[in-house]
N, CA, C and O atoms as CSV, one atom per row, in Angstrom:
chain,resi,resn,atom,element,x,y,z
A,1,UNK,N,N,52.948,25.836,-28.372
A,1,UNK,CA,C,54.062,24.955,-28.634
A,1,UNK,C,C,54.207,24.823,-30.157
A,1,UNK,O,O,53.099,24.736,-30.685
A,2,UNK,N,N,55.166,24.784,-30.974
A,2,UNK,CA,C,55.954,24.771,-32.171
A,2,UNK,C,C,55.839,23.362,-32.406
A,2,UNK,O,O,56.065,22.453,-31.608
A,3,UNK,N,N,55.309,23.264,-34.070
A,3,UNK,CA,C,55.513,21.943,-34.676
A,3,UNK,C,C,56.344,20.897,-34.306
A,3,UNK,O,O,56.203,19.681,-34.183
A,4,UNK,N,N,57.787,22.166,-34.077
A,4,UNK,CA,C,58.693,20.719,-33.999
A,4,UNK,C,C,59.102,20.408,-32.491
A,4,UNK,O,O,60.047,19.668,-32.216
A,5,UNK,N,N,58.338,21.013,-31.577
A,5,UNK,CA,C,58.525,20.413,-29.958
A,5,UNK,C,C,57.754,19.337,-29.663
A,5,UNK,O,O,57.901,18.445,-28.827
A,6,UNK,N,N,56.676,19.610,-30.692
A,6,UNK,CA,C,54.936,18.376,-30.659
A,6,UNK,C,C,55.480,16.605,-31.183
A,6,UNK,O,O,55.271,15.446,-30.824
A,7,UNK,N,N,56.560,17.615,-32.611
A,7,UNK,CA,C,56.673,16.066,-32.818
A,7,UNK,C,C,58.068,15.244,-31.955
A,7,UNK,O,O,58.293,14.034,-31.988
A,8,UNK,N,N,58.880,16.297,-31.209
A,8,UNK,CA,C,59.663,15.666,-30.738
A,8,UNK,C,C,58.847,14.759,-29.646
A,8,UNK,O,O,58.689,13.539,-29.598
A,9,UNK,N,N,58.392,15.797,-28.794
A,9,UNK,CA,C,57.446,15.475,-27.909
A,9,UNK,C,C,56.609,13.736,-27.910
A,9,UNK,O,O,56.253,12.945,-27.038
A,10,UNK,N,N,56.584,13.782,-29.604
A,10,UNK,CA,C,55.899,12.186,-29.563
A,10,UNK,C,C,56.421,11.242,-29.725
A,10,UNK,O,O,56.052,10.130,-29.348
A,11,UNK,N,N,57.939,11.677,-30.666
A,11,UNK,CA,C,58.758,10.788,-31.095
A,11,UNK,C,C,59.467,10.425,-29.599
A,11,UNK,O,O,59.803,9.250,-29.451
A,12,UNK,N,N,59.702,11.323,-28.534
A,12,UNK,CA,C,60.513,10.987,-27.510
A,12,UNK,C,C,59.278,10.055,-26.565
A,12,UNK,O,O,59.651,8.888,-26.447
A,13,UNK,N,N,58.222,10.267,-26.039
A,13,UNK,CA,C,57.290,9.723,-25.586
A,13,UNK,C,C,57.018,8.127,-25.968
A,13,UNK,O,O,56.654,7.202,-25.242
A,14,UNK,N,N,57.387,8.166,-27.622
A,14,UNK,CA,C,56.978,6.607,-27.924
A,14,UNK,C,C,58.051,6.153,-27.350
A,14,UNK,O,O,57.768,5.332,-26.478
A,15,UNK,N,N,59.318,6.367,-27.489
A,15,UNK,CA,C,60.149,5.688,-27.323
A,15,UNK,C,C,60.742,4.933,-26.108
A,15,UNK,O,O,61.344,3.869,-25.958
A,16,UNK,N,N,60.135,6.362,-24.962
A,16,UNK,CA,C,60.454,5.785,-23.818
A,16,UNK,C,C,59.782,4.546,-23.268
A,16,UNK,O,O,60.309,3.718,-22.524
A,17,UNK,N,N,57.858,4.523,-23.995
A,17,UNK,CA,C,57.000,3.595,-23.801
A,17,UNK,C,C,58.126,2.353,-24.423
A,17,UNK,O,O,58.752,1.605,-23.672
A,18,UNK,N,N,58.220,2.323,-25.875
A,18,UNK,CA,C,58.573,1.133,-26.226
A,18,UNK,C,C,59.667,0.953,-25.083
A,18,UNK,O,O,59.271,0.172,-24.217
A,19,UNK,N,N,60.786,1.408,-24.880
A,19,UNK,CA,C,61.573,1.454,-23.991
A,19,UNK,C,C,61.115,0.712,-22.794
A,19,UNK,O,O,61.489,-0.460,-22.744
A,20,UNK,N,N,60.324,1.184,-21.743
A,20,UNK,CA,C,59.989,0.556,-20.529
A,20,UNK,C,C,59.176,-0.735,-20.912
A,20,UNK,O,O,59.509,-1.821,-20.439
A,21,UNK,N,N,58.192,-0.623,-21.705
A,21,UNK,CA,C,57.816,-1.907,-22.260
A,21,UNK,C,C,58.841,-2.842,-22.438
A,21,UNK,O,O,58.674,-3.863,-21.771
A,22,UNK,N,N,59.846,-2.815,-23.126
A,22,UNK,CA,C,60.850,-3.795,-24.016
A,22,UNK,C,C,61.469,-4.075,-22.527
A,22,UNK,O,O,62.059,-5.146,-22.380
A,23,UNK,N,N,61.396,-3.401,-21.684
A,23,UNK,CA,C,62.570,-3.495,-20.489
A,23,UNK,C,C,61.747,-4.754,-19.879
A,23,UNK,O,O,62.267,-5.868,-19.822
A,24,UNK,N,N,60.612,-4.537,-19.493
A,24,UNK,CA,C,59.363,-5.682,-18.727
A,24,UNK,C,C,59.798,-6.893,-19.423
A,24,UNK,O,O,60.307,-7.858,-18.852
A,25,UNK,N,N,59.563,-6.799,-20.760
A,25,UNK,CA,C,59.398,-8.088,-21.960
A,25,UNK,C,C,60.724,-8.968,-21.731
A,25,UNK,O,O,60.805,-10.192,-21.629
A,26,UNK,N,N,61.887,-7.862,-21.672
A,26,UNK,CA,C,63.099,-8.609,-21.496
A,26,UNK,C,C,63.139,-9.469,-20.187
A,26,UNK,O,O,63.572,-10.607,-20.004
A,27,UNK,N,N,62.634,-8.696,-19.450
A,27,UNK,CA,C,62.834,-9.310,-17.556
A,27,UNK,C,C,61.618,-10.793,-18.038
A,27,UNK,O,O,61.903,-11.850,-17.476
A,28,UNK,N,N,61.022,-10.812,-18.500
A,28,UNK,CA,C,59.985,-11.813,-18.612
A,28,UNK,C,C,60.374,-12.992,-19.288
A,28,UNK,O,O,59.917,-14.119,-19.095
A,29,UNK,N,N,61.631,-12.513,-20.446
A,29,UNK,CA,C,61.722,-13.866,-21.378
A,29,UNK,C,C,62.760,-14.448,-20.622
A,29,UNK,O,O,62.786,-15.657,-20.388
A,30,UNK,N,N,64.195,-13.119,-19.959
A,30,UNK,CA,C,65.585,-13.894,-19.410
A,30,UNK,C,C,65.540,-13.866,-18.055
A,30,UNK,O,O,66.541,-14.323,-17.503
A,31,UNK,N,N,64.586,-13.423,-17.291
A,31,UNK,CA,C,64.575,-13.634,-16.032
A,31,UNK,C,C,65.718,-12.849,-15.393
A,31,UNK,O,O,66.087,-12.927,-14.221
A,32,UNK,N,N,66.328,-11.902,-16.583
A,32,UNK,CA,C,67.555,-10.839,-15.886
A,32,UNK,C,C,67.368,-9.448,-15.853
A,32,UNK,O,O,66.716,-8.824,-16.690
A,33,UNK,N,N,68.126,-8.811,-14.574
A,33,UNK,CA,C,67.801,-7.452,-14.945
A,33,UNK,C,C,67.959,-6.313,-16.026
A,33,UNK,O,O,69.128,-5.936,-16.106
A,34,UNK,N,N,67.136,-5.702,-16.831
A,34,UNK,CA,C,67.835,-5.241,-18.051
A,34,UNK,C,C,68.724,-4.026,-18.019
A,34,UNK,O,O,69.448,-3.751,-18.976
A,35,UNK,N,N,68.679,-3.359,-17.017
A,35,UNK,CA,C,69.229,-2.151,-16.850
A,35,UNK,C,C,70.971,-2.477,-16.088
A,35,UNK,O,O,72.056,-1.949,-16.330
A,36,UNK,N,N,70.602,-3.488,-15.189
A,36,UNK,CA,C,72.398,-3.845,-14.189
A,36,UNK,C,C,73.196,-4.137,-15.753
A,36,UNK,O,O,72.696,-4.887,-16.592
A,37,UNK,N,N,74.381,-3.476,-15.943
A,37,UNK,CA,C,75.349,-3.281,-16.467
A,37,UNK,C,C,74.828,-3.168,-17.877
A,37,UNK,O,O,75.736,-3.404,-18.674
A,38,UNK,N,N,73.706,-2.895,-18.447
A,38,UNK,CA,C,73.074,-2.628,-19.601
A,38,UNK,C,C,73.121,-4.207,-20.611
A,38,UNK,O,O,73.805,-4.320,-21.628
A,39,UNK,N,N,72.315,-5.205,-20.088
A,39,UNK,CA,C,72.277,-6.562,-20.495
A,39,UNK,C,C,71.576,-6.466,-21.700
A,39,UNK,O,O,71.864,-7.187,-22.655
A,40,UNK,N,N,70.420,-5.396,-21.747
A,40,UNK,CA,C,69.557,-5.274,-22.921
A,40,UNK,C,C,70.071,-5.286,-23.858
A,40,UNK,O,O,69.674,-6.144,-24.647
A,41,UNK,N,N,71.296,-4.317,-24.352
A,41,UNK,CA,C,72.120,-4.161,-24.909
A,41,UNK,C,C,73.106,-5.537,-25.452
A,41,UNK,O,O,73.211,-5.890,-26.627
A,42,UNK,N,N,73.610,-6.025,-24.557
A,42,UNK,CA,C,74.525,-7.033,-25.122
A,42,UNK,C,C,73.855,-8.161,-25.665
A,42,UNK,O,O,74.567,-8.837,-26.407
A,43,UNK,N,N,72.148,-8.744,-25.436
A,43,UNK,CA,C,71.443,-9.690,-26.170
A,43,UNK,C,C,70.640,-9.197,-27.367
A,43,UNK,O,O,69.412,-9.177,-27.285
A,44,UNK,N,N,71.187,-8.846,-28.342
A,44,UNK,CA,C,70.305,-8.325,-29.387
A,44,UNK,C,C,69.425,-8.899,-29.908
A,44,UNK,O,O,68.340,-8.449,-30.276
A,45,UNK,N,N,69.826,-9.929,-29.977
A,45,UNK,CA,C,68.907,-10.973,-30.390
A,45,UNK,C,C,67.258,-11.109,-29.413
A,45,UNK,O,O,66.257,-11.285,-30.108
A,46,UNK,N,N,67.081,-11.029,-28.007
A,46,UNK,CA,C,66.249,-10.892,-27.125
A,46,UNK,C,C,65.953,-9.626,-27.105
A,46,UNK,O,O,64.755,-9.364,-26.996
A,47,UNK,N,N,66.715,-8.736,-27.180
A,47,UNK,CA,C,66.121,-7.353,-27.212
A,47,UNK,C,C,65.335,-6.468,-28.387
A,47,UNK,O,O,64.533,-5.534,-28.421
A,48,UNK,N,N,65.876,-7.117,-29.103
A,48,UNK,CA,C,65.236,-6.608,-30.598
A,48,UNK,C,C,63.436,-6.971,-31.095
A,48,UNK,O,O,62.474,-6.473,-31.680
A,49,UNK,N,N,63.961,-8.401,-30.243
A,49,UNK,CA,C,62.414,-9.027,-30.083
A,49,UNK,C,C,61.752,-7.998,-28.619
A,49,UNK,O,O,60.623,-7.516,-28.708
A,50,UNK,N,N,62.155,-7.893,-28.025
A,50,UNK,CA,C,61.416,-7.257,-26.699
A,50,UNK,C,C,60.852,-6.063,-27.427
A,50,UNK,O,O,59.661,-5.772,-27.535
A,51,UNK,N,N,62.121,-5.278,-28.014
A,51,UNK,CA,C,61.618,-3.560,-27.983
A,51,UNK,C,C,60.472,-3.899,-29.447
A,51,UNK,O,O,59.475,-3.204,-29.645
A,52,UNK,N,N,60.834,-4.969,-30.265
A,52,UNK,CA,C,59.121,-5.213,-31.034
A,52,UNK,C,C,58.024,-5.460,-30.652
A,52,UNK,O,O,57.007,-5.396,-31.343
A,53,UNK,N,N,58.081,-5.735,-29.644
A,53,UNK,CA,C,56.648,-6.510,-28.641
A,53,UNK,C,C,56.581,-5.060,-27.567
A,53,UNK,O,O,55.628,-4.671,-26.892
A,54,UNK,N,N,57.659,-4.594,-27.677
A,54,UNK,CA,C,57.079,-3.331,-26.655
A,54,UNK,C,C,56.766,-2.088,-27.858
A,54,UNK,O,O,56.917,-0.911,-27.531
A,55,UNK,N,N,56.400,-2.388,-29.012
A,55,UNK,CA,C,56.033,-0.963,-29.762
A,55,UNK,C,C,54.783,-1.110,-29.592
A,55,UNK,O,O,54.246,-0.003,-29.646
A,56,UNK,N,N,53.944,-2.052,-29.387
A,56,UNK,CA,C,52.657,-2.131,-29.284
A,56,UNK,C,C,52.255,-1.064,-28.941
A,56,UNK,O,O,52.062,-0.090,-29.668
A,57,UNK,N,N,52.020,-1.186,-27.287
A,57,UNK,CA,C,51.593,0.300,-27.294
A,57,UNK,C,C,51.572,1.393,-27.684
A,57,UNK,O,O,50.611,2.098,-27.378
A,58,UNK,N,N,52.606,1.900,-28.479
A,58,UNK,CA,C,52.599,3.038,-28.746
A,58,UNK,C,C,51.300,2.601,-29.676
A,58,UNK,O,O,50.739,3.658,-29.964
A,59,UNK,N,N,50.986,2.114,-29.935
A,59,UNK,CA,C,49.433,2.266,-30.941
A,59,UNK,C,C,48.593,2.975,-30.419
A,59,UNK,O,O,47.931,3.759,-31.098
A,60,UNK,N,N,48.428,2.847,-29.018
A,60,UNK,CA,C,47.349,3.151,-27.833
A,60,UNK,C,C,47.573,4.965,-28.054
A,60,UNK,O,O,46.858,5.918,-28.364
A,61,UNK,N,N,49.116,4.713,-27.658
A,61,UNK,CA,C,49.745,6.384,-27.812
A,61,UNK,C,C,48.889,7.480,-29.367
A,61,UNK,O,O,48.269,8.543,-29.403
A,62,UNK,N,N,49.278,6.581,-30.290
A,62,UNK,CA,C,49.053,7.192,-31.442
A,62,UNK,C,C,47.236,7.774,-31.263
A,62,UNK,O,O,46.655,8.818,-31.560
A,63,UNK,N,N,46.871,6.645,-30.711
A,63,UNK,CA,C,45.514,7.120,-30.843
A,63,UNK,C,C,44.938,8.296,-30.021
A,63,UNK,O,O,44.034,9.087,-30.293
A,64,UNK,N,N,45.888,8.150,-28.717
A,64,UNK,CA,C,45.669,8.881,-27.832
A,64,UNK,C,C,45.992,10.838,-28.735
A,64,UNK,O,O,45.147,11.690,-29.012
A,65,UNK,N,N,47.207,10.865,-28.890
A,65,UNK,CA,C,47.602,11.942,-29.638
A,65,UNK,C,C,46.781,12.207,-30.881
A,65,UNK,O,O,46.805,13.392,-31.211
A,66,UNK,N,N,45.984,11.330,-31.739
A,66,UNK,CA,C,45.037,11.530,-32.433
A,66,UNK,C,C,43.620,12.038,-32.119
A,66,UNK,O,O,43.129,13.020,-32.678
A,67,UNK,N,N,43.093,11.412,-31.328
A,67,UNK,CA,C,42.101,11.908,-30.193
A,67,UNK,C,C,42.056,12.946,-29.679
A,67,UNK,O,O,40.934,13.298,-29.315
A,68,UNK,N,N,43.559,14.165,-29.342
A,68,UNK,CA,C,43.309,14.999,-28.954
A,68,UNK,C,C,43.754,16.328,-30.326
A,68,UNK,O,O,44.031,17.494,-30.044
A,69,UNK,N,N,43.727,15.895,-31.422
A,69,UNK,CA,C,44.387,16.694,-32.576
A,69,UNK,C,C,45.453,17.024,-31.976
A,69,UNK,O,O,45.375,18.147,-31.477
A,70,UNK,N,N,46.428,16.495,-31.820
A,70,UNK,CA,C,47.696,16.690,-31.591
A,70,UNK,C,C,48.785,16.045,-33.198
A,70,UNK,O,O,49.874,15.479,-33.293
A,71,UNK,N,N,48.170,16.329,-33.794
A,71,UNK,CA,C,48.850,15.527,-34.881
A,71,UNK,C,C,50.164,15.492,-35.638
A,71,UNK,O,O,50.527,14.672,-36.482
A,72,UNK,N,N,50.920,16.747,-35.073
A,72,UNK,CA,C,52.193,16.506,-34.704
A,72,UNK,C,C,52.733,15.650,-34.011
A,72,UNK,O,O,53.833,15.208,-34.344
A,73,UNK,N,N,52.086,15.211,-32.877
A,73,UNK,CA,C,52.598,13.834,-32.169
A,73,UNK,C,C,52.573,12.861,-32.435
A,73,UNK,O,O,53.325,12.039,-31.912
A,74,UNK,N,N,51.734,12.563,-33.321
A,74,UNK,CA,C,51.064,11.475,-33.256
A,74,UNK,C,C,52.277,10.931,-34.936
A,74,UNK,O,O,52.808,9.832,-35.100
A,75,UNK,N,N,52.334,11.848,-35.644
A,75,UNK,CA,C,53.858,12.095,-36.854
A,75,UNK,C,C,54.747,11.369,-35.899
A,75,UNK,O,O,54.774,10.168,-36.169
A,76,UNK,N,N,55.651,11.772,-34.638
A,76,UNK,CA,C,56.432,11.297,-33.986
A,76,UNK,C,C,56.113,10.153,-33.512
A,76,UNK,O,O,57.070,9.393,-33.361
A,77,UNK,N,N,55.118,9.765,-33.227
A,77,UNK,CA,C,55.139,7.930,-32.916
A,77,UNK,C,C,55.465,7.354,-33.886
A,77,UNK,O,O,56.371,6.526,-33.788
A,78,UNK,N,N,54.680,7.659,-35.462
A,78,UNK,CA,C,55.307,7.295,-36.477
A,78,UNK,C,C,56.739,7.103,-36.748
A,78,UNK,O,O,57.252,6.029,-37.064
A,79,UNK,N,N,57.481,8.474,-36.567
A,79,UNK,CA,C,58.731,8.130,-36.839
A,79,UNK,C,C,59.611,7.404,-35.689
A,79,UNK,O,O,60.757,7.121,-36.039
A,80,UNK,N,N,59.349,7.165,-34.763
A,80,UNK,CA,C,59.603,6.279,-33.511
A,80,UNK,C,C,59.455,5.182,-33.872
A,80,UNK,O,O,60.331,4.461,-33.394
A,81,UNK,N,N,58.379,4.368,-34.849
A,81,UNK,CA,C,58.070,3.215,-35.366
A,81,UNK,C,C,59.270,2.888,-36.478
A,81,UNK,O,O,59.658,1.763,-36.792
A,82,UNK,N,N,59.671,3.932,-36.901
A,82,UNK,CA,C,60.866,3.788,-38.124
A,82,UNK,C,C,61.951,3.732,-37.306
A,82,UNK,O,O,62.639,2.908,-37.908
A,83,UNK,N,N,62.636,4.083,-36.243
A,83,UNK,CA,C,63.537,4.441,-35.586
A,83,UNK,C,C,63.819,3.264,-34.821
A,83,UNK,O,O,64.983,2.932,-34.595
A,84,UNK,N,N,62.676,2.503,-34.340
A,84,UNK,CA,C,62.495,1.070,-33.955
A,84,UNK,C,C,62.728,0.371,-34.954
A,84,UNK,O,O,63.914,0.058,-35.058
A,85,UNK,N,N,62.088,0.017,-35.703
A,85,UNK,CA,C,62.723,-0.797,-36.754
A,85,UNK,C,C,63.714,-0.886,-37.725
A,85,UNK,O,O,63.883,-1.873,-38.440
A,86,UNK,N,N,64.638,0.550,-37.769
A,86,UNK,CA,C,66.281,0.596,-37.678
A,86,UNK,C,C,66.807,0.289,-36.934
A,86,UNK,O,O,68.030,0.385,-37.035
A,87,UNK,N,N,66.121,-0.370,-35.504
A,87,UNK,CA,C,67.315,-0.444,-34.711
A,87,UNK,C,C,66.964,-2.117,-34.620
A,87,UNK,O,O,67.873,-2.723,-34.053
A,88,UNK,N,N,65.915,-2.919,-35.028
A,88,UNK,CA,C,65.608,-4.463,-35.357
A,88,UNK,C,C,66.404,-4.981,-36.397
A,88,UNK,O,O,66.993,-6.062,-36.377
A,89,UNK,N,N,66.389,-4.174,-37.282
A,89,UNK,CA,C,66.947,-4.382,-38.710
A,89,UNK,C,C,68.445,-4.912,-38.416
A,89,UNK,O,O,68.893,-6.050,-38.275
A,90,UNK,N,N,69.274,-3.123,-38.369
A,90,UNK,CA,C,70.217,-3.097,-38.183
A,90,UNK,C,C,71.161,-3.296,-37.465
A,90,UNK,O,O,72.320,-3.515,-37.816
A,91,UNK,N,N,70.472,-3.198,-35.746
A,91,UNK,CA,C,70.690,-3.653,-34.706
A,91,UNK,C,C,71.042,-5.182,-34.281
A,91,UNK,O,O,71.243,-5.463,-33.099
């Protein structure tokens, strides 16, 4: 596999984690579904906080992809961490 499938590979992986994470976090704070008509979306304010509390894990990730010298991947959680927090910022 090619440098740049490894790091997509990690950058897409974190994201989906933060992703399903942030989705839980949301159902937990509004008690609504996040996916019916894309609610995640219209509370930015709750979601921005969710998908921050759902990057956590990817720490676990990073280590995991570190652990196995995958260190192209482990680049893509990184930039998944930047990509998240353009979307807190700006979002």
């Amino acid at each position: 596999m090619n440098k740049f499938l490894k790091f997509a590979l990690g950058t897409v992986a974190a994201l989906l984690v933060s992703f399903v994470f942030g989705c839980i976090l949301f159902y937990l704070f509004t008690k609504m579904s996040p996916i019916e008509n894309g609610n995640i979306f219209m509370y930015s304010d709750v979601s921005s906080k969710a998908f921050s509390m759902g990057s956590i894990p990817n720490i676990g990730l990073f280590y995991l992809f570190l652990n196995r010298d995958n260190y192209f991947s482990a680049r893509g959680v990184i930039f998944s961490f930047i990509i998240i927090a353009f979307y807190i910022i700006f979002g």
